[in-house]
N, C-alpha and C positions, 0 to 999 in steps of 0.2 A: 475698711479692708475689702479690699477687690475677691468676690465670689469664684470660685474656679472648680473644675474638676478635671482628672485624667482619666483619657480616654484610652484603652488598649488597642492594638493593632485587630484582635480579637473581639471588639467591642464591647469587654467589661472596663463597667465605671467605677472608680473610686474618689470621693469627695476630695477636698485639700483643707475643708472644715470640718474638725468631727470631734471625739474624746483625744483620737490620738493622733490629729496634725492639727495646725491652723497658719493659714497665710499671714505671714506679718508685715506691713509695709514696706516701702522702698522698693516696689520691682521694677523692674523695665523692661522694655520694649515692646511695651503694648502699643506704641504710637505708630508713626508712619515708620516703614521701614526704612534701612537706607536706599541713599539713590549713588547709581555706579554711574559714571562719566566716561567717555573713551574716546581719545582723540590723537591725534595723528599732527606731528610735527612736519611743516613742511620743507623739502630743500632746501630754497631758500626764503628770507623773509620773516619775518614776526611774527609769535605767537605760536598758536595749534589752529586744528582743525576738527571743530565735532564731528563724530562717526556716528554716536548714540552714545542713548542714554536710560537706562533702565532701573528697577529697583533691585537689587541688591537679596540675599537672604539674608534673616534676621536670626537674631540669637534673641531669646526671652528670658528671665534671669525672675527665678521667685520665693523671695525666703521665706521661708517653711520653719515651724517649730515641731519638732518631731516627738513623740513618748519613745526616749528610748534610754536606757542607763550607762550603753557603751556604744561606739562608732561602729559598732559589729551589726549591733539589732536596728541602730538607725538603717543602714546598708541592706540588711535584712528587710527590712520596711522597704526600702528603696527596688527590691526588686523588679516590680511591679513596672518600674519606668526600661525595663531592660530594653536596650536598641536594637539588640540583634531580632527583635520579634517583629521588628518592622514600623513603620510609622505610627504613631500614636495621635491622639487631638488632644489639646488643652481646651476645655470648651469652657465659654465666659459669655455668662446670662446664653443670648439665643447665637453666638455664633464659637467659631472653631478655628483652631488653628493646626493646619496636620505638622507635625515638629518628631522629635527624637530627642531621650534625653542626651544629655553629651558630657553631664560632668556636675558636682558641685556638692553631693551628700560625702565625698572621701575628707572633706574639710568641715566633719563637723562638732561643733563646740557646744562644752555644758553651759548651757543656758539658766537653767533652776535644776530641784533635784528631780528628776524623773525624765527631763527633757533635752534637748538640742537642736539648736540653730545651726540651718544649713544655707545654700544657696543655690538650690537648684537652677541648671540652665539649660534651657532647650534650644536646639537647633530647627530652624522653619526651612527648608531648601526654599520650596515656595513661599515667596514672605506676606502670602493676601490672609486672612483672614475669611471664611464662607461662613454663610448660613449652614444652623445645625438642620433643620427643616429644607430640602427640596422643594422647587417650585414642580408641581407635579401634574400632566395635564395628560387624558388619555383623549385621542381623536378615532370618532368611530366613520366607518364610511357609510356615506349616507345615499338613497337611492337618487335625492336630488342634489345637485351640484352645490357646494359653498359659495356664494357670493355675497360681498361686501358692494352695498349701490351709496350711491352718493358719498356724504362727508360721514356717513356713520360708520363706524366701529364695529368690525365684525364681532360676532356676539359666540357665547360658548353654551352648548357642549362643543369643542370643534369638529371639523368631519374632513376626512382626507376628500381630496378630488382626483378622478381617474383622469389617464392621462390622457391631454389635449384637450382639457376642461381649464379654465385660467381661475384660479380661485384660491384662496388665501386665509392666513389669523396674525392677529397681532402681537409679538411679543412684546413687553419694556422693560428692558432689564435697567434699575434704577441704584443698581452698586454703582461702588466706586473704580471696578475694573472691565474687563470681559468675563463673558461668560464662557463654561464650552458643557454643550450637550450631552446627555447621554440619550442615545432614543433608540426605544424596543418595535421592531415590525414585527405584528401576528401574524402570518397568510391564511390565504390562502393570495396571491400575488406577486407578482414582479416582472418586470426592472424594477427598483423604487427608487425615485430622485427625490433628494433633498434639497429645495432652494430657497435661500438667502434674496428675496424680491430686494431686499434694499440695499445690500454690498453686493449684490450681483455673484454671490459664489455660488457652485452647485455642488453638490456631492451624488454621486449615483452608484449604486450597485447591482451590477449585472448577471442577479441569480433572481430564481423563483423559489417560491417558499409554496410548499402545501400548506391544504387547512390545519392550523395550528401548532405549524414548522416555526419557530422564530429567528429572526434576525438581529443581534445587536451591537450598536454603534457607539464608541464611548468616544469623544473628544478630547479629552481632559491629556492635558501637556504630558502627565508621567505615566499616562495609560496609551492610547491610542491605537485599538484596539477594533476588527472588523470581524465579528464572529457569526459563526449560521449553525444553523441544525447540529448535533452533538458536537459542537467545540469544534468546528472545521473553519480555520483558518482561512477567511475569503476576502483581504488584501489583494488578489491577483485580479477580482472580479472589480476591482475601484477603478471605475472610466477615467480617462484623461479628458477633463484637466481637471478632475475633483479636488476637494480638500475637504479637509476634517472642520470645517466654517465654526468658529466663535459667534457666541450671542455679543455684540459688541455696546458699549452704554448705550440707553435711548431706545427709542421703539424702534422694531422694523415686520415687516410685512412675509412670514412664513408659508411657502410652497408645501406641500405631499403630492408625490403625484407615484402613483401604482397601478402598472398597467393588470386588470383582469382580477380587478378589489373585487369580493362577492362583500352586499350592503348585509350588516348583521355578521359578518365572521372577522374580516380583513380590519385589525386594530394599529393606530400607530401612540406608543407612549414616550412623551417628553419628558425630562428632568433635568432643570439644571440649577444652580446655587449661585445666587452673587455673589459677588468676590467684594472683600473691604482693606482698607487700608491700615482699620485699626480695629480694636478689638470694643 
């Protein structure tokens, strides 16, 4: 039987193995999620026309024997999974799935005396699966510049480099999807550019931060989100032609560049989570 817990939107956990639940076989869609097709019939002629093609959200389905004597205290049990409180995680061993419940304790049946089988099912809008652990790297700036010589591998603690210094770290993100960042700037600094050495994207933003002002950048698809000093909305300050850059599979070679870093204060922190297919 497949280990699991739910996660609240609030981040309290509740087992799905205990005195009074246990997972019982047959769930699904722990696997790859669906894949969506879209294509476009032409004029004239035969056939269609791929446009794309993506994954799909997934629905997870997991029956659950519940301690309860009637459909009321099951339900009552069941609160916990409420959706209007916002997205939840199902978390399985080291990774997670953010989902909502969406249905499946209103049908449930006496199993033995004291219990009943449900069929819990969640909804994944996003259908990837992340790490419960963050990949988490803080880069301090350093009086001398970062460089990487030869075929070796930049090496870590990392260290931002001021601007019109060429200097680099390497990330690998070794999931099964993209990544997307979240990264914190300490100041005292700025402009701060963000670049993608290996897809070539940049992201810049055009504020300065005092000592100890921070700036944060979330990428992640249902946030995307540019925030500075007490919650001030700095969206208006994102240069053209920026973008919110994804860690994409495989290694690539990551820029900081901050103009007027002081070495020992001016911090930059990464985090991001691979994304999987499956659970």
């Amino acid at each position: 039987m497949r280990e699991l817990t739910w996660q609240t939107a609030a981040g309290a956990q509740f087992p799905l193995s205990s005195d009074t639940v246990m997972v019982l076989h047959g769930g699904s869609g722990f696997g790859s999620p669906p894949i969506e097709w879209f294509d476009d019939a032409p004029p004239s002629g035969d056939g269609t026309r791929l446009r794309t093609v993506r994954y799909g959200a997934r629905e997870v389905t997991v029956p659950l024997l519940v301690h309860g004597d009637t459909t009321a205290e099951v339900a009552k049990w069941a609160s916990r999974f409420d959706p209007r409180a916002g997205s939840g995680f199902l978390l399985s061993n080291d990774r997670r799935l953010p989902c909502r419940f969406i249905g499946g304790i209103e049908s449930a049946e006496e199993r033995s005396r004291g219990f009943r089988e449900v069929a819990g099912v969640f909804r994944a809008f996003d259908p990837f699966w992340e790490d419960v652990n963050p990949n988490v790297s803080v880069a301090q700036v350093d009086a001398i510049a970062f460089l990487s010589s030869g075929s070796q591998e930049p090496w870590f603690p990392w260290q931002t480099v001021e601007v019109d210094v060429q200097g680099g770290f390497t990330v690998t993100n070794d999931g099964d999807d993209a990544a997307f960042p979240v990264w914190t700037v300490q100041g005292p600094g700025g402009p701060v550019t963000l670049v993608n050495i290996t897809t070539g994207e940049t992201l810049e933003v055009d504020t300065v931060l005092s000592a100890g002002q921070q700036l944060h950048i979330d990428t992640r698809p249902d946030v995307k989100t540019v925030v500075g000093p007490a919650g001030v909305n700095l969206w208006p300050q994102v240069t053209d032609p920026s973008t919110l850059w994804p860690l994409p599979r495989g290694s690539q070679t990551v820029q900081v560049q901050i103009v007027d870093a002081v070495a020992g204060e001016t911090q930059v922190r990464l985090e991001w989570r691979r994304r999987w297919l499956s659970a």
